[in-house]
N, C-alpha and C positions, 0 to 999 in steps of 0.2 A: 504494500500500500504506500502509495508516495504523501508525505504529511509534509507540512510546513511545524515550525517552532516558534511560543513566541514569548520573550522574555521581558518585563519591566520591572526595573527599580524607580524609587520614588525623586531622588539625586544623582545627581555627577558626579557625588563620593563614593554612590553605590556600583558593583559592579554583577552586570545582567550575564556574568560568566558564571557563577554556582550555580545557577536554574538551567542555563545550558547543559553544562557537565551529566546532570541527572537526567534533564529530557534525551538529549542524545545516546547516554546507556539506556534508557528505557527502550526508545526508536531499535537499538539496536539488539536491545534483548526479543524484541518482538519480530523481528524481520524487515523493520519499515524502510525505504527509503525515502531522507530526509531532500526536500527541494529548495525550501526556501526559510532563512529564519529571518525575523523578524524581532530586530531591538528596541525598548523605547528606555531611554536613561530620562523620565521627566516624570513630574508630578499626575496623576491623572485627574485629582482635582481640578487643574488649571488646566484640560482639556488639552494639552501639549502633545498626549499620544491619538488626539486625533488623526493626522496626518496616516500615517501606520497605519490605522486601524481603515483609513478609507483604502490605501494598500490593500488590505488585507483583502478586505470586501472587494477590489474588483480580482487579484487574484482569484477568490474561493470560485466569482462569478464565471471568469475563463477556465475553471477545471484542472489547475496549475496542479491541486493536489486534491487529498480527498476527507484530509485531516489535519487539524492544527492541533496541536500538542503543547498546552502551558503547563508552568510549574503548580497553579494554583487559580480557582477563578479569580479572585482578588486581584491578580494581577493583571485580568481583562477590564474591571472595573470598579472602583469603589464608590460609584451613585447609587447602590441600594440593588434591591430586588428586580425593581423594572426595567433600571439599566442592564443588567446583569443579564434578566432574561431574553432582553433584545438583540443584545450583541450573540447568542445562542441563538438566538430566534433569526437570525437572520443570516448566518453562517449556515443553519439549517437548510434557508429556504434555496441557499445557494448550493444545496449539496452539499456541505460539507461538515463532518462530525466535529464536536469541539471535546478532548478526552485531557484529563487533567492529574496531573500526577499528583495528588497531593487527596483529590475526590473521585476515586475509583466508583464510585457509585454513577457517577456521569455518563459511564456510555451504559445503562440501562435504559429501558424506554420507557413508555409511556406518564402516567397522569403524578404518579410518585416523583420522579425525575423534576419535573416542573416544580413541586413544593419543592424540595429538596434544593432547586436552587434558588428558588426564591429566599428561604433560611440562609443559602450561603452567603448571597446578595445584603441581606439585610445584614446579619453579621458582619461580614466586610466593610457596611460604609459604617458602624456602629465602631469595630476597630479603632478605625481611620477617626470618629469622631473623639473617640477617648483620648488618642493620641494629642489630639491635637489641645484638646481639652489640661492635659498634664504641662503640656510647654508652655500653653499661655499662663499657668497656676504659676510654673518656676519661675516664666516672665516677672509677672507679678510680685512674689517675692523677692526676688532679687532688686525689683525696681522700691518695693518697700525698705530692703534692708541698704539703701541710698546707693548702689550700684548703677554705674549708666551705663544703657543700653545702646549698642552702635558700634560705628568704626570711632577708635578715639580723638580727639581733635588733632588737627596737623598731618593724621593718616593719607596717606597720597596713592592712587590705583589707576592706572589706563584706562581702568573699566567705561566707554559709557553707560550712559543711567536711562534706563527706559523713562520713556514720559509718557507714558500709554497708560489712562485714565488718573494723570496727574490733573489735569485740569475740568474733567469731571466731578471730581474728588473735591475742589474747590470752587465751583462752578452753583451758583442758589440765587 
């Protein structure tokens, strides 16, 4: 069976090579041959592995492969159950399986299947909420216990600076 792979971490510090290493012995413990993998090193919150994923969908469209192979749903989506079940639902409609190392239960079928990831769904974006929920807590403290937050003053970087929704942001 020819599958694609497809791996996301959430940053640039992260690297989408441990999810590899596992999918590709999986692939190969089953016989598969691997066609196409697909990286996203971004946030999915901020919608950055959209790009990829519209990839993905016209590959599945053309019959490139027959199977995408992630480390975990989560790593297709952390917007809940609906998103979850759409990006499934729509790799389906294209032919093609979505099978997950992490939720063997995934390539089962029918009406089970559907709860089952809608629960992943919701767990995942609940994760991702907790997460986030802890970092702004330590923000917090930190910003309580007279710490400041940022690059220190006089810090100097190449970086330009996105201004994309700078002046929305100020804008009433």
């Amino acid at each position: 069976m020819k599958v694609a792979l497809y791996a996301r971490v959430s940053t640039t510090d992260q690297e989408t090579e441990n999810q590899l290493i596992q999918l590709e012995a999986m692939a190969q413990r089953r016989g598969w041959q691997v066609v196409k993998v697909y990286k996203v090193e971004a946030s999915a919150w901020k919608g950055n592995h959209e790009p990829v994923l519209a990839e993905m969908y016209r590959d599945a469209r053309a019959k490139q492969w027959e199977a995408l192979a992630c480390w975990s749903l989560d790593r297709l989506s952390r917007q809940g159950p609906l998103d979850t079940l759409q990006v499934v639902d729509r790799l389906g409609r294209a032919g093609a399986q979505v099978i997950s190392l992490q939720e063997p239960w995934l390539e089962v079928s029918g009406e089970l299947r559907d709860l089952l990831l809608s629960i992943a769904g919701w767990v995942a974006r609940m994760e991702s909420q907790r997460r986030s929920e802890r970092t702004k807590a330590g923000l917090a403290r930190a910003v309580g216990e007279g710490k400041k937050l940022g690059r220190p003053a006089g810090a100097k970087d190449g970086k330009k600076r996105s201004r994309r929704g700078y002046f929305a942001r100020y804008a009433e």
